[in-house]
C-alpha positions in Angstrom: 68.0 39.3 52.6 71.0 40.3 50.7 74.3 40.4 52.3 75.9 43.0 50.2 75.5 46.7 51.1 74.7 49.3 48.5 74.9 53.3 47.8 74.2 55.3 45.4 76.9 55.1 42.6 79.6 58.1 42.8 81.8 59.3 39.8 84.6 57.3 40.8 83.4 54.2 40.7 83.3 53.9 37.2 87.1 53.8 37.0 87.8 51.6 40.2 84.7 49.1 38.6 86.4 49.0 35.2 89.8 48.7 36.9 88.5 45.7 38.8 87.8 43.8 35.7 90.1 40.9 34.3 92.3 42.3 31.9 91.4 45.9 31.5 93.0 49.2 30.5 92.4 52.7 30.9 93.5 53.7 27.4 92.3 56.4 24.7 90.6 56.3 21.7 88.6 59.2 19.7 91.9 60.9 19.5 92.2 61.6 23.4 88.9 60.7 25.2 89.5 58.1 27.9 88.5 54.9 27.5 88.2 51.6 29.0 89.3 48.6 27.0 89.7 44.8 27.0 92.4 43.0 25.1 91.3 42.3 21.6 93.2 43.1 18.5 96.2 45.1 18.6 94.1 48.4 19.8 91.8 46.5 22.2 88.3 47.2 22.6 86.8 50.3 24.0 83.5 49.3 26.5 83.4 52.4 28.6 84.3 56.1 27.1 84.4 59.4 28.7 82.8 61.3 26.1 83.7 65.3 25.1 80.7 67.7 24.9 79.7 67.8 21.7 76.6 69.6 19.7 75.5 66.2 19.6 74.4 66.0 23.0 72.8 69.2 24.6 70.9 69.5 28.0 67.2 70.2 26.5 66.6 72.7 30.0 69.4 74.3 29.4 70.6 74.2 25.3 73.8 73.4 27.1 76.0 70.7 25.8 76.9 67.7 28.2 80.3 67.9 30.2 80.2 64.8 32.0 78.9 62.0 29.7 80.0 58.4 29.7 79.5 55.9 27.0 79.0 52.8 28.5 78.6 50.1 25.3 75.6 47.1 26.0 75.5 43.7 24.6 73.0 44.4 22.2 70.0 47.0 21.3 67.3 45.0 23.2 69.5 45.9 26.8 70.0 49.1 25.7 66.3 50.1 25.2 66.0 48.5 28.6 67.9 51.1 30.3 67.2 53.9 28.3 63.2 52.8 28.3 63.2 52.5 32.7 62.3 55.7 33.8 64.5 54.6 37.5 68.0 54.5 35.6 69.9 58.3 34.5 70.5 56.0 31.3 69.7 57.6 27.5 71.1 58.0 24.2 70.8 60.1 21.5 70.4 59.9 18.0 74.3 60.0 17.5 73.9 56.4 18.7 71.0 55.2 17.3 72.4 51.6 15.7 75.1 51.7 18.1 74.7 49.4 21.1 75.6 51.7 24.0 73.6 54.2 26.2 74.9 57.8 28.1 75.0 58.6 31.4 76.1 61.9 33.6 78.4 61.4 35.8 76.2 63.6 38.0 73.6 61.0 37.9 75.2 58.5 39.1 73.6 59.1 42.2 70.3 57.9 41.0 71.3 54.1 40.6 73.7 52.1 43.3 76.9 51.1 42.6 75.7 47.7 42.3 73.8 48.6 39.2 76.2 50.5 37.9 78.6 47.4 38.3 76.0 45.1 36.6 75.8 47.6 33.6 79.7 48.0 33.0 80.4 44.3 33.4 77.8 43.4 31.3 79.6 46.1 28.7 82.7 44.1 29.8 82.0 40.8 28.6 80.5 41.6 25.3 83.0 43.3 24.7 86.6 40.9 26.5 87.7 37.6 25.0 85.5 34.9 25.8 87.9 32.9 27.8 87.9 36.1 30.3 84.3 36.3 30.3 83.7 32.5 31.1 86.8 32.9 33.8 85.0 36.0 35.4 81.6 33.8 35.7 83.4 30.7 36.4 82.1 29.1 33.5 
């Protein structure tokens, strides 16, 4: 039996998951949208976004757009189609992404997965994402 104690994921554990990280930044990119980044380059690398509603992304119950999406990027396609394929996870994309390794998530869903899954899925979007050295540090490699 596991020793670690799980609940369902809130909002705010995206940013204290992503601030837990080695190295990370809560910076911008996509003019103003709030991002998470790694170093890497003089910009660094985005691996989780807050993403504005856009006509891209619309509630098909409601024709409404999205308010509360996060962008959270995967290694590559194959664990992307994971998450959006299992039917347990709030995890999808849209065709603004297809080709893009990354999947969407409302923060209002976060309920739906622990916060141990949601940490397995944004460290995962970490180290693809950090300088190797940090990711074989992390996983004491």
């Amino acid at each position: 039996m596991s020793t670690s104690t799980t609940r369902p994921a809130r909002p705010e554990d995206v940013d204290e998951i992503c601030g837990g990280l080695p190295e990370t930044e809560l910076g911008t990119s996509w003019g103003d949208r709030p991002t998470w980044k790694v170093p890497r380059g003089p910009k660094g690398k985005g691996f989780v976004l807050y993403r504005a509603p856009h006509r891209s992304a619309v509630d098909p119950s409601t024709g409404e757009m999205y308010d509360d999406l996060v962008v959270i990027t995967t290694p590559t396609e194959v664990e992307k189609q994971a998450l959006v394929e299992d039917a347990s996870t709030p995890f999808f994309t849209i065709d603004h992404f297809t080709g893009h390794a990354a999947v969407l998530v409302q923060l209002s869903r976060l309920g739906e997965i622990s916060r141990d899954e949601l940490a397995e899925v944004i460290t995962e979007a970490w180290a693809a994402k950090a300088p190797k050295r940090l990711v074989r540090e992390l996983f004491g490699e």
